[in-house]
C-alpha positions in Angstrom: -24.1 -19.0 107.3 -24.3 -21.1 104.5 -25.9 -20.5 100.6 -29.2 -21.0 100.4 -29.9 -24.2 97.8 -33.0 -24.2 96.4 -34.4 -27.0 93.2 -36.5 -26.1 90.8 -38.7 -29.1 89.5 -40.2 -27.6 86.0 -41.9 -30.0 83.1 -40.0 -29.1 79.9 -37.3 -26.6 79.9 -37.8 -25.5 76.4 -41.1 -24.4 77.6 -41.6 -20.4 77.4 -42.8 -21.0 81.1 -40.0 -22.3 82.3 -38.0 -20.2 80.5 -39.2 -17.4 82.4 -39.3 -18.9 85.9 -35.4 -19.3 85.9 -35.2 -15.7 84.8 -37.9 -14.5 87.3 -35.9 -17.2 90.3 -32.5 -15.7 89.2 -33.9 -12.0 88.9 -35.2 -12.4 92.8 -32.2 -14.0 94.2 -29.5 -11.3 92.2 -28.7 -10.2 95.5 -28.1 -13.1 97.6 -25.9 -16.1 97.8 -27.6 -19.2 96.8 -27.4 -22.6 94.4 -30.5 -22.9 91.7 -30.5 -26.7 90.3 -33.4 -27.0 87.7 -34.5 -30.6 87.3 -36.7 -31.2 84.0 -38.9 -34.1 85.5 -39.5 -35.1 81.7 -35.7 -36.0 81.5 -34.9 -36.7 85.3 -38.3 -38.2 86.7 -36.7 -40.4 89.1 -35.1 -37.3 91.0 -38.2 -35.7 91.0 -39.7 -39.3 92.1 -36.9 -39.7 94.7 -38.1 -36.3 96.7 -41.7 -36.8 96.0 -42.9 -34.3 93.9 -46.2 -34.0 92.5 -46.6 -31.2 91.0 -44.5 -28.5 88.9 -43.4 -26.3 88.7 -41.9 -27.0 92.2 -39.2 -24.5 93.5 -37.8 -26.4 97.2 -35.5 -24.7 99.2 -33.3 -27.5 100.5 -30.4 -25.8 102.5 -31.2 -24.2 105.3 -33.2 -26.6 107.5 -35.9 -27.1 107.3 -37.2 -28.3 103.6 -39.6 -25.6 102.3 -41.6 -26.2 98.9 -43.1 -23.6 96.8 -46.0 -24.2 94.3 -47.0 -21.8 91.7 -46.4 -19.7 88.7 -43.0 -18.2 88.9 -42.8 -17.3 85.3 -44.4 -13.9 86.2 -42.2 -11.1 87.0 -42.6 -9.8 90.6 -42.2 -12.8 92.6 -41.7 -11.3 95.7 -41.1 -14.7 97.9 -40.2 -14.2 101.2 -37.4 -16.4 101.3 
């Protein structure tokens, strides 16, 4: 099987939000194999134009099939996605 890829779409990586969700993302995957690409959509808004997102942050899990996108707050500790 494969890594898990996942993208996280945030809106300013300098924000103390953002900050937090990689942590929190990188804290709930520290046991599994997996690729995190963040995309700032205030630097890179055509990529985030290019897979249609409308809202951040945005964490999509593109590897396995199929596509899943997550909405939310994940600058809170305790995630617990199911993914």
């Amino acid at each position: 099987m494969s890594d898990a890829t996942f993208m996280l779409f945030i809106a300013g990586a300098n924000n103390p939000k953002s900050i937090n969700a990689i942590k929190n993302l990188k804290r709930e995957f520290r046991n599994k194999d997996y690729n995190l690409m963040v995309i700032d959509i205030l630097t890179n808004p055509r990529v985030a134009e290019s897979v249609g997102i409308v809202a951040t942050p945005l964490l999509m899990r593109t590897n396995p099939d199929p596509v899943e996108r997550y909405i939310g707050d994940f600058s809170k500790p305790g995630l617990n996605l199911c993914i």
